[in-house]
PASEBA-1860 file (N, C-alpha, C; in nm, 3 decimals):
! residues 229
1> XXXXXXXX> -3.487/5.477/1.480/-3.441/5.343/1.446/-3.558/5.262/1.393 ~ -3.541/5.128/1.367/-3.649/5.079/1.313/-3.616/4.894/1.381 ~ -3.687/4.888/1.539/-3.698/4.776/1.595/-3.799/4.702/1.582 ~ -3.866/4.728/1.487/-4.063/4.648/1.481/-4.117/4.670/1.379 ~ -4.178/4.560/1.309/-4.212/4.638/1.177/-4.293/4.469/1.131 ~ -4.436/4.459/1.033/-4.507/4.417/0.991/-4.498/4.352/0.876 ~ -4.552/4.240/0.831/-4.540/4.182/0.655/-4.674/4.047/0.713 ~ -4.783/4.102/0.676/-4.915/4.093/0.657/-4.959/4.057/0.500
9> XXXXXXXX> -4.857/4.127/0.409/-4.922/4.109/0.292/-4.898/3.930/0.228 ~ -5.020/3.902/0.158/-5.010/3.802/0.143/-4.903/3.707/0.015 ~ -4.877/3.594/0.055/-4.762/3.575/-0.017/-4.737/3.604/-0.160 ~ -4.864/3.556/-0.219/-4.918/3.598/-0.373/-4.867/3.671/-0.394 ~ -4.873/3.794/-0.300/-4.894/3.933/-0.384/-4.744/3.953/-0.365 ~ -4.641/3.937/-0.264/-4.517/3.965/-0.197/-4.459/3.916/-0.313 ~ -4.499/3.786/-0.378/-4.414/3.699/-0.501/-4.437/3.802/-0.659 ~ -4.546/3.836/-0.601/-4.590/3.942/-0.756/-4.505/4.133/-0.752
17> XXXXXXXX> -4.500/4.118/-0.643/-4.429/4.241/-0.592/-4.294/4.267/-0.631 ~ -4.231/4.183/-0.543/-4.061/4.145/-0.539/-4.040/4.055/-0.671 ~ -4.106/3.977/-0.761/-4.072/3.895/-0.833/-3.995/3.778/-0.817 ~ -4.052/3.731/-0.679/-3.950/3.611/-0.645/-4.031/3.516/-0.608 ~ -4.030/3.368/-0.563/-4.114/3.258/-0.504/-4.094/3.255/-0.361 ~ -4.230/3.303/-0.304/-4.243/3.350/-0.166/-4.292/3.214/-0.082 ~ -4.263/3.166/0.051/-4.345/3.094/0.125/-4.333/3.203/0.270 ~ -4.465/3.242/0.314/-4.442/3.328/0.416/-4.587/3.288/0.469
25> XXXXXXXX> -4.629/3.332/0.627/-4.744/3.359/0.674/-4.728/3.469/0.716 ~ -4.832/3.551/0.715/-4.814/3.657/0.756/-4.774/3.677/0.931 ~ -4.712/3.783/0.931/-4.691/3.857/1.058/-4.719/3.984/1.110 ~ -4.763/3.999/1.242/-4.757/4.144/1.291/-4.668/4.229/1.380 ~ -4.558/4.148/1.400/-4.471/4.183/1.518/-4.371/4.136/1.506 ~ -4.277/4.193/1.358/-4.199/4.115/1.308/-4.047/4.208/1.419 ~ -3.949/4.060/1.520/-3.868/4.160/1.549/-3.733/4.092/1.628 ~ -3.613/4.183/1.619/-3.502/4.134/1.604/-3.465/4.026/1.650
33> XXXXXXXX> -3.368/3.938/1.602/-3.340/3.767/1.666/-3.456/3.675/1.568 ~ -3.511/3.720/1.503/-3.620/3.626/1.430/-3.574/3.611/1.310 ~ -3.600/3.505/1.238/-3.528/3.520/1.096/-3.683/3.520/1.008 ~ -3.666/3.637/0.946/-3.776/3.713/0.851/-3.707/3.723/0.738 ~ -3.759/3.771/0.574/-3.729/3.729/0.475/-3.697/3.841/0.415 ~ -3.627/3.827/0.328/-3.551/3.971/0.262/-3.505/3.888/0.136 ~ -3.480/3.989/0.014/-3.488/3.934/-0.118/-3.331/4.033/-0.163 ~ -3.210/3.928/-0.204/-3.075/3.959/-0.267/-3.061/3.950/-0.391
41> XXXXXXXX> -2.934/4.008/-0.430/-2.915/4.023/-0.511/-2.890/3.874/-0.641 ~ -2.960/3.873/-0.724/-2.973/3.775/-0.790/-3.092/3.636/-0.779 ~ -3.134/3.627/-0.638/-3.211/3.513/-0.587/-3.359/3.518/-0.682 ~ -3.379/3.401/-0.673/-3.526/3.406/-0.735/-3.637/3.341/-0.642 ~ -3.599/3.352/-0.543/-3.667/3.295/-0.453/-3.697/3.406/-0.291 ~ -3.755/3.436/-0.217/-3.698/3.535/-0.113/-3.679/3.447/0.022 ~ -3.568/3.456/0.114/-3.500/3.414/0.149/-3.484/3.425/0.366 ~ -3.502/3.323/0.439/-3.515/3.384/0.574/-3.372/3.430/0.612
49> XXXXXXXX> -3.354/3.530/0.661/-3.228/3.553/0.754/-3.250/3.609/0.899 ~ -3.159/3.605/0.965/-3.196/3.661/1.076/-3.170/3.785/1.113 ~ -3.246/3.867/1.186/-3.226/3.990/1.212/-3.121/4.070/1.331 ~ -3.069/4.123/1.296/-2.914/4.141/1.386/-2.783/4.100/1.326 ~ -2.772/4.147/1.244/-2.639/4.171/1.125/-2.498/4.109/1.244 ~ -2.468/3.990/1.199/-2.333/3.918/1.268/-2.251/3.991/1.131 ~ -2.081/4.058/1.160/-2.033/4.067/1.060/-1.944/3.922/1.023 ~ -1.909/3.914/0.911/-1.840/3.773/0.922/-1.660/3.737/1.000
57> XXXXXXXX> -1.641/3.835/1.060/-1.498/3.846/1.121/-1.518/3.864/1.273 ~ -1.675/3.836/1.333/-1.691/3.839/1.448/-1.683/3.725/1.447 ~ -1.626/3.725/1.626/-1.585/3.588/1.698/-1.727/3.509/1.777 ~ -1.819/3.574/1.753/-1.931/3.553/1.850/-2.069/3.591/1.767 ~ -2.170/3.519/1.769/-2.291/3.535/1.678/-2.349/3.614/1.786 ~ -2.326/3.766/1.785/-2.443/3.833/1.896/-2.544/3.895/1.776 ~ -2.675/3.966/1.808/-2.733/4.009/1.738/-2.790/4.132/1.723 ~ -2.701/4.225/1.798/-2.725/4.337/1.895/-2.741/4.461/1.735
65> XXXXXXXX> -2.683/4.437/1.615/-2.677/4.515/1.509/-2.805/4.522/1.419 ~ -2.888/4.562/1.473/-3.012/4.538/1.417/-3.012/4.620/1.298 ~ -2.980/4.795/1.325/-2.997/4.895/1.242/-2.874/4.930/1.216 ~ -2.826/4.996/1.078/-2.724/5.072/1.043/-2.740/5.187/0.990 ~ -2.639/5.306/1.035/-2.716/5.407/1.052/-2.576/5.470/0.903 ~ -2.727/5.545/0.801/-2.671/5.587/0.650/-2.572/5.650/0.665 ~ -2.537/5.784/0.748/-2.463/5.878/0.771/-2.282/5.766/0.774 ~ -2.241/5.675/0.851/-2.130/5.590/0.849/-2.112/5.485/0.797
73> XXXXXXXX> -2.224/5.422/0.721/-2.277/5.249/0.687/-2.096/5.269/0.591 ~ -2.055/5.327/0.510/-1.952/5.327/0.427/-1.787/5.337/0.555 ~ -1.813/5.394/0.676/-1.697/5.398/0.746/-1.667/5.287/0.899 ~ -1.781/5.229/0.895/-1.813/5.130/1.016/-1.788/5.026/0.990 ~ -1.663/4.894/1.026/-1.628/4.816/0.994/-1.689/4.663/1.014 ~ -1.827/4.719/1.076/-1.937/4.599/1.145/-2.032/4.614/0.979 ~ -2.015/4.741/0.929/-2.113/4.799/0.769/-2.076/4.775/0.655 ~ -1.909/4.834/0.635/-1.887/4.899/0.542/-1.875/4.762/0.397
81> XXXXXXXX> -1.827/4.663/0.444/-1.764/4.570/0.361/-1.924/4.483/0.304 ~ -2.066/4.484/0.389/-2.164/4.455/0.331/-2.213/4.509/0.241 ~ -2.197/4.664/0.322/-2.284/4.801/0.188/-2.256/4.763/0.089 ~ -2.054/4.710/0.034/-2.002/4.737/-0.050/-2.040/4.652/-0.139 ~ -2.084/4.484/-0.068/-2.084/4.365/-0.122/-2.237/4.306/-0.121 ~ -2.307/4.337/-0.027/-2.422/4.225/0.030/-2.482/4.370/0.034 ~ -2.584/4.416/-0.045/-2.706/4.496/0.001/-2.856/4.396/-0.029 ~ -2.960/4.410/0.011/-3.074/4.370/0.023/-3.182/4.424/0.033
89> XXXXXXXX> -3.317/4.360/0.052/-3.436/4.457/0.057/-3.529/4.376/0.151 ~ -3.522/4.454/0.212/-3.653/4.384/0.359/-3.744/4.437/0.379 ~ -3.852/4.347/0.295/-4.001/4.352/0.284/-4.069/4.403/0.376 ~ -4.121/4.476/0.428/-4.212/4.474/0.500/-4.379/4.586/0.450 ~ -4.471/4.600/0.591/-4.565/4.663/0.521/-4.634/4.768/0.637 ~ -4.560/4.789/0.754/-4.551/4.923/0.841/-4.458/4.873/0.936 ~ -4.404/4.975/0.977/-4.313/4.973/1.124/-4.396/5.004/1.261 ~ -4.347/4.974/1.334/-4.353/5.061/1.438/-4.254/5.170/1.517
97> XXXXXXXX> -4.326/5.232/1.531/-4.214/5.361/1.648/-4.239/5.385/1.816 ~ -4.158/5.419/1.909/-4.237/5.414/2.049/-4.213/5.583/2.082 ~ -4.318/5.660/2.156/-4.291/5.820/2.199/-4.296/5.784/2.320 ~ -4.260/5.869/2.394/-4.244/5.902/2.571/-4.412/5.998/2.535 ~ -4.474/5.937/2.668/-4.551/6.018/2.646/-4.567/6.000/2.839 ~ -4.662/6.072/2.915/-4.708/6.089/3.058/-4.678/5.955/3.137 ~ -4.763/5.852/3.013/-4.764/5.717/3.096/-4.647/5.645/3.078 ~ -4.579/5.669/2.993/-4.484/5.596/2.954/-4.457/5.563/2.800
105> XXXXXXXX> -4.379/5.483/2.758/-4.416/5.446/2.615/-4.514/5.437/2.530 ~ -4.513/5.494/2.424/-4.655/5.438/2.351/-4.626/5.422/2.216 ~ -4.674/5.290/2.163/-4.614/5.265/2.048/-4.721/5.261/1.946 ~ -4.666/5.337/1.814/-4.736/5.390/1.696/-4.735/5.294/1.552 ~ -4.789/5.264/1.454/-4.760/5.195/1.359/-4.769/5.331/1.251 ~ -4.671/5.319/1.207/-4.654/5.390/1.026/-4.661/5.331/0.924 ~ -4.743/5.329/0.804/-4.739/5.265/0.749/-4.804/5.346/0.619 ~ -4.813/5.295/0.473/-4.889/5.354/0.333/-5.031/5.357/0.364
113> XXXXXXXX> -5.075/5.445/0.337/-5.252/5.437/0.323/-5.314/5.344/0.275 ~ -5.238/5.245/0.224/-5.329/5.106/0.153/-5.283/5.013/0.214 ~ -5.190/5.021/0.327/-5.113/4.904/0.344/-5.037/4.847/0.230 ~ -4.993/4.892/0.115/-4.910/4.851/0.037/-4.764/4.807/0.105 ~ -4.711/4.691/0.035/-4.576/4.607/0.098/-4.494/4.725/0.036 ~ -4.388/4.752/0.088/-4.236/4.848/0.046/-4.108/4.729/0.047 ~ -4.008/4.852/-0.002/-3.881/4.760/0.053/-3.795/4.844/0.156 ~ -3.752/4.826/0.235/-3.662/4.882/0.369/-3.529/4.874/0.265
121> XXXXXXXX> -3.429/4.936/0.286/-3.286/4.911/0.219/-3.249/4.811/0.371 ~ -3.182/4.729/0.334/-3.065/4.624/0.381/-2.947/4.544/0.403 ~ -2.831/4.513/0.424/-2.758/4.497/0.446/-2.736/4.343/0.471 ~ -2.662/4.249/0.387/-2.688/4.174/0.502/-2.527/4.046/0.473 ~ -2.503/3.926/0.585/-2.368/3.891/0.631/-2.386/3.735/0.622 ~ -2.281/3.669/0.599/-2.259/3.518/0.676/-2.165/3.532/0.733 ~ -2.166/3.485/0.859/-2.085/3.434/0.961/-2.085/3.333/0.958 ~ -1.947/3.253/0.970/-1.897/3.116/0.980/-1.830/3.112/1.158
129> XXXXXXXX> -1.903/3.057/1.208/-1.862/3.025/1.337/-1.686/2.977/1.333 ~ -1.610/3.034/1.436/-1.479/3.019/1.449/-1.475/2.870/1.480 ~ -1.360/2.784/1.426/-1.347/2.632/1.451/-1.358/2.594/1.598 ~ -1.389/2.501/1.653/-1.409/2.479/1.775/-1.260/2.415/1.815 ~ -1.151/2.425/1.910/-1.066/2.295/1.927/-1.092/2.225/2.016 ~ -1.083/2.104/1.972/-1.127/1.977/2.028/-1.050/1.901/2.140 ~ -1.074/1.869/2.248/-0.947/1.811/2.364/-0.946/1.665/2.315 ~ -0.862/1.598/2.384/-0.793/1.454/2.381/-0.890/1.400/2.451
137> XXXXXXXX> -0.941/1.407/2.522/-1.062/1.399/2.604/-1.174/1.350/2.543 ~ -1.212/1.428/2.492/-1.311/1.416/2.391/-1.280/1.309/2.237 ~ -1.186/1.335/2.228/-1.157/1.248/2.078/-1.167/1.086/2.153 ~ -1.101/1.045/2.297/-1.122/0.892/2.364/-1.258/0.879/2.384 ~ -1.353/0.960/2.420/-1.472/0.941/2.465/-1.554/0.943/2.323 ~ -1.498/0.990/2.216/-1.584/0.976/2.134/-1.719/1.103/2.128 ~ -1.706/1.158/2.219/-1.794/1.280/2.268/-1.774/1.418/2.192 ~ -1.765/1.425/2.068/-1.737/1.546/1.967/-1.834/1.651/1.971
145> XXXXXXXX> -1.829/1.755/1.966/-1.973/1.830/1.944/-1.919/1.899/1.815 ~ -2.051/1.894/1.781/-2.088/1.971/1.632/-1.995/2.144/1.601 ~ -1.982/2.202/1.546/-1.979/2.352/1.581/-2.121/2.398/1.556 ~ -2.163/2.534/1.542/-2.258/2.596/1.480/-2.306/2.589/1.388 ~ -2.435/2.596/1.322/-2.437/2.642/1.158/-2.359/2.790/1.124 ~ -2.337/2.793/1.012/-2.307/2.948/0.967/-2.458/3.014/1.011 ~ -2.460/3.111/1.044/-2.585/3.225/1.002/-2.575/3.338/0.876 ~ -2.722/3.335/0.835/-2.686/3.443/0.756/-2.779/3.572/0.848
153> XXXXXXXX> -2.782/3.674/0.830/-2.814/3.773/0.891/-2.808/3.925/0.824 ~ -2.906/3.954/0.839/-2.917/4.161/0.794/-2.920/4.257/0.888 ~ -2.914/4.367/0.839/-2.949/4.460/0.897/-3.039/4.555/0.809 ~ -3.127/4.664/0.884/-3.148/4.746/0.823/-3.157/4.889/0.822 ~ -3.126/4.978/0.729/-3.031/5.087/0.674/-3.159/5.154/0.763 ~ -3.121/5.262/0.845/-3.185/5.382/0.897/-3.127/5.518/0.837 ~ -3.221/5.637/0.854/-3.119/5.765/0.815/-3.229/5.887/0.862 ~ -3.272/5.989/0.880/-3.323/6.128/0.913/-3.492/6.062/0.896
161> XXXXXXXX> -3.519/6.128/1.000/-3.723/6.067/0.942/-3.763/6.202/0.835 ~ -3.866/6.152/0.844/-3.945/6.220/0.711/-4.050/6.315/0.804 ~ -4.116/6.409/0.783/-4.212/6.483/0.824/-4.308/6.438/0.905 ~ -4.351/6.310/0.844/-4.464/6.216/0.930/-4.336/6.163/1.076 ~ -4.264/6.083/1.033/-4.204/6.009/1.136/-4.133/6.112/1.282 ~ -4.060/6.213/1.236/-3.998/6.302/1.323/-4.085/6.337/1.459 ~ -4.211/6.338/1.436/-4.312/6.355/1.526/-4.262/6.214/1.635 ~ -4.246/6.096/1.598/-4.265/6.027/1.650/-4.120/5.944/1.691
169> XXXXXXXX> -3.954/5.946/1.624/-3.880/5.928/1.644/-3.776/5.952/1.568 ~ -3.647/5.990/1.609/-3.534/6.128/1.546/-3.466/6.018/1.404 ~ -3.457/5.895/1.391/-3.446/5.782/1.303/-3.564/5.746/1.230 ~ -3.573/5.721/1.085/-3.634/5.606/1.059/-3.521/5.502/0.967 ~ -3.618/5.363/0.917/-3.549/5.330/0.783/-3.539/5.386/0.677 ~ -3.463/5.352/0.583/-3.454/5.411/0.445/-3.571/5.305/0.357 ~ -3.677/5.351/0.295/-3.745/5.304/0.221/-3.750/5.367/0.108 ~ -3.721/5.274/-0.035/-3.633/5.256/-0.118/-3.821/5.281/-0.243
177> XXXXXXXX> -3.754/5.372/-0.286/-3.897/5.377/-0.436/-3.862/5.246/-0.501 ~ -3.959/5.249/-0.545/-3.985/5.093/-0.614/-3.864/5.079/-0.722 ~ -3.865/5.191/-0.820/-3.758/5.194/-0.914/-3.636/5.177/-0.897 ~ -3.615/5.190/-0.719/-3.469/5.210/-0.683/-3.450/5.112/-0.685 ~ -3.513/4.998/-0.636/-3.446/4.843/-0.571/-3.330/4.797/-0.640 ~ -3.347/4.783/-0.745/-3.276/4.730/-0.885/-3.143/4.808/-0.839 ~ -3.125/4.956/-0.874/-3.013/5.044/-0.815/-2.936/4.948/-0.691 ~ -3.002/4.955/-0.595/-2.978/4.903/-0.470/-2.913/4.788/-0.456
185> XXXXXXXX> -2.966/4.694/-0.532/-2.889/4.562/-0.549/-2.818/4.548/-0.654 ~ -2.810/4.613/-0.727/-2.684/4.578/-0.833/-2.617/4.727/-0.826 ~ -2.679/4.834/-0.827/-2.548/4.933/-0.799/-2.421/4.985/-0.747 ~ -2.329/5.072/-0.816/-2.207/5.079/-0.746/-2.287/5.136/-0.603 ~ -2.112/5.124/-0.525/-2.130/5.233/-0.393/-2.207/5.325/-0.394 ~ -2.171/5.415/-0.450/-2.210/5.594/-0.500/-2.326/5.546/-0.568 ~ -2.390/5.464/-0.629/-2.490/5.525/-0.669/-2.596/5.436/-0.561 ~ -2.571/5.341/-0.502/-2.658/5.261/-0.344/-2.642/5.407/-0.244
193> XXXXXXXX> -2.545/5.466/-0.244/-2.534/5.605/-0.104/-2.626/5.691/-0.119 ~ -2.647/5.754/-0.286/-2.743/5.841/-0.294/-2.882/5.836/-0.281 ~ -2.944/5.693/-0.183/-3.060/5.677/-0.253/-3.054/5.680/-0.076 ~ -3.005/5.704/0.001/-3.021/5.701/0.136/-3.072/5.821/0.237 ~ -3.179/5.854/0.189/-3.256/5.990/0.208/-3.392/5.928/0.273 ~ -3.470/6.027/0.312/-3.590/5.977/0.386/-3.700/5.961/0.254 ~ -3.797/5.875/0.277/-3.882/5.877/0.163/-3.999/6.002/0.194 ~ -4.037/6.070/0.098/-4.137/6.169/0.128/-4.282/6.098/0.217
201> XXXXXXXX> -4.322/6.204/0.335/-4.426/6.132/0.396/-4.601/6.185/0.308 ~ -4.549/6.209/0.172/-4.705/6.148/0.158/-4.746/6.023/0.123 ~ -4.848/6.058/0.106/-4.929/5.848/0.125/-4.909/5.777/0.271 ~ -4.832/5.831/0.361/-4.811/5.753/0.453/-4.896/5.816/0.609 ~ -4.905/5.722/0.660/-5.014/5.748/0.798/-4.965/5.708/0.924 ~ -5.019/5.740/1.027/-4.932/5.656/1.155/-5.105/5.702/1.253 ~ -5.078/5.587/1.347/-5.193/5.608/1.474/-5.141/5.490/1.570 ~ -5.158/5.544/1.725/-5.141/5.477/1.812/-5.186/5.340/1.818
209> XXXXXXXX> -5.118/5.232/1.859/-5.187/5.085/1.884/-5.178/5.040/1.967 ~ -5.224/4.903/2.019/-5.189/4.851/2.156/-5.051/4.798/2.198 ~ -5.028/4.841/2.341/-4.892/4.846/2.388/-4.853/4.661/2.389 ~ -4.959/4.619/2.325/-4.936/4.442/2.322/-4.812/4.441/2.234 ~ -4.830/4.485/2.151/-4.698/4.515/2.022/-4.555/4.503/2.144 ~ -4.545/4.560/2.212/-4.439/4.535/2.315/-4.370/4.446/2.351 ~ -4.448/4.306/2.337/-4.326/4.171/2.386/-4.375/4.117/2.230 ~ -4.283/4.067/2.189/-4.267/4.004/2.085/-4.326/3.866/2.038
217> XXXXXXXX> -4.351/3.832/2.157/-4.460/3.680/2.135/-4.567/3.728/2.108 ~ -4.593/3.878/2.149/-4.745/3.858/2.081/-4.762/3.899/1.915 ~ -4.834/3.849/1.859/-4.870/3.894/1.713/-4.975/3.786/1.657 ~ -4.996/3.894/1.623/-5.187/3.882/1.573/-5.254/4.009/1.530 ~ -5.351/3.997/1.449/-5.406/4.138/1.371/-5.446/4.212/1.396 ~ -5.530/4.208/1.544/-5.555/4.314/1.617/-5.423/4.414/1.625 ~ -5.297/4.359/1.671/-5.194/4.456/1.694/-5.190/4.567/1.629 ~ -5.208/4.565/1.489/-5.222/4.697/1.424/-5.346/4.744/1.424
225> XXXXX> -5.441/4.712/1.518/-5.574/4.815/1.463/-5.564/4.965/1.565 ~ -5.604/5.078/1.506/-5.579/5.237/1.602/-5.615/5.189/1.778 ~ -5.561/5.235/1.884/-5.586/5.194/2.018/-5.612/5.389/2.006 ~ -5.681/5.397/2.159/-5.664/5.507/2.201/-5.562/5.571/2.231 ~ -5.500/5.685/2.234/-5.374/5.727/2.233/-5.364/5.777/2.376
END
């Protein structure tokens, strides 16, 4: 799966990358329930959403859909109607993965040998909060409450790891060649399905880091530097 994952690179370059007008600071511990930035179809700008894909026919904004997994994204009714409609690309510039190891967890960063930014394939939804009804009660007292904002929200596309990753967990994301993106966001079905393969693990590296990566408040640059394994 892919619960943790980095975008360090600086905005400049993210705007020169993606071709869109970026405002970002960097992060190291980018992770679900946070709204992080991902770039749609048509936008010229890249865009925060939140992470944990609400579909828009849920009754309840939970955020429990972080990942969607390639093999059903077309037969899963929390998936299928985004794949078809709303695909995306979520920036980032390594993940993390966690192994069982003696002591317990230990969590790894994967990432390009240059730290070069990628795109994750993505998914992503608005939910319009269900109308609230209002009592008699409330309309004398004058005491109304607001409903919700809509959210918007993604997910992102997992499918088989690659040579590097398998070592370290039976999922990764789908990371999308540069040439594909374009495919991805404006392509039919069939031709967004075929690109849902693991990316080859050369150029790419992984080494143990500190188990700080673990609660989500922490982030800072140390997080990705090699820890002892």
């Amino acid at each position: 799966m892919c619960g943790r994952y980095t975008l360090f690179t600086p905005a400049e370059e993210l705007a020169d990358r993606f071709d869109v007008d970026v405002e970002w600071e960097p992060r190291y511990n980018c992770a679900p329930g946070q709204a992080l930035p991902v770039v749609t179809s048509g936008a010229d700008r890249m865009r925060t959403q939140q992470w944990g894909l609400i579909p828009s026919w849920a009754d309840e904004a939970s955020t429990d859909l972080i990942n969607a997994r390639a093999e059903t994204i077309t037969r899963k009714p929390s998936f299928a109607d985004a794949f078809e409609r709303r695909r995306c690309l979520v920036p980032a510039d390594g993940f993390y993965e966690w192994v069982d190891r003696s002591a317990g967890k230990r969590p790894y960063r994967v990432a390009f040998e240059d730290d070069r930014p990628f795109a994750m394939a993505g998914i992503w939804s608005r939910w319009e909060p269900p109308s609230r009804q209002t009592g008699l009660g409330e309309f004398r007292t004058g005491d109304v409450s607001a409903d919700p904002d809509p959210v918007e929200s993604f997910a992102v596309v997992t499918t088989e790891p690659n040579e590097l990753v398998s070592d370290l967990h039976h999922r990764m994301a789908v990371i999308l060649d540069r040439e594909a993106e374009s495919t991805w966001l404006h392509g039919s079905v069939e031709e967004a399905a075929a690109l849902l393969e693991p990316c080859p693990a050369a150029e790419m590296e992984t080494h143990p880091v500190s188990q700080r990566v673990n609660d989500p408040r922490n982030d800072a640059p140390d997080l990705i530097e090699p820890a002892e394994a």
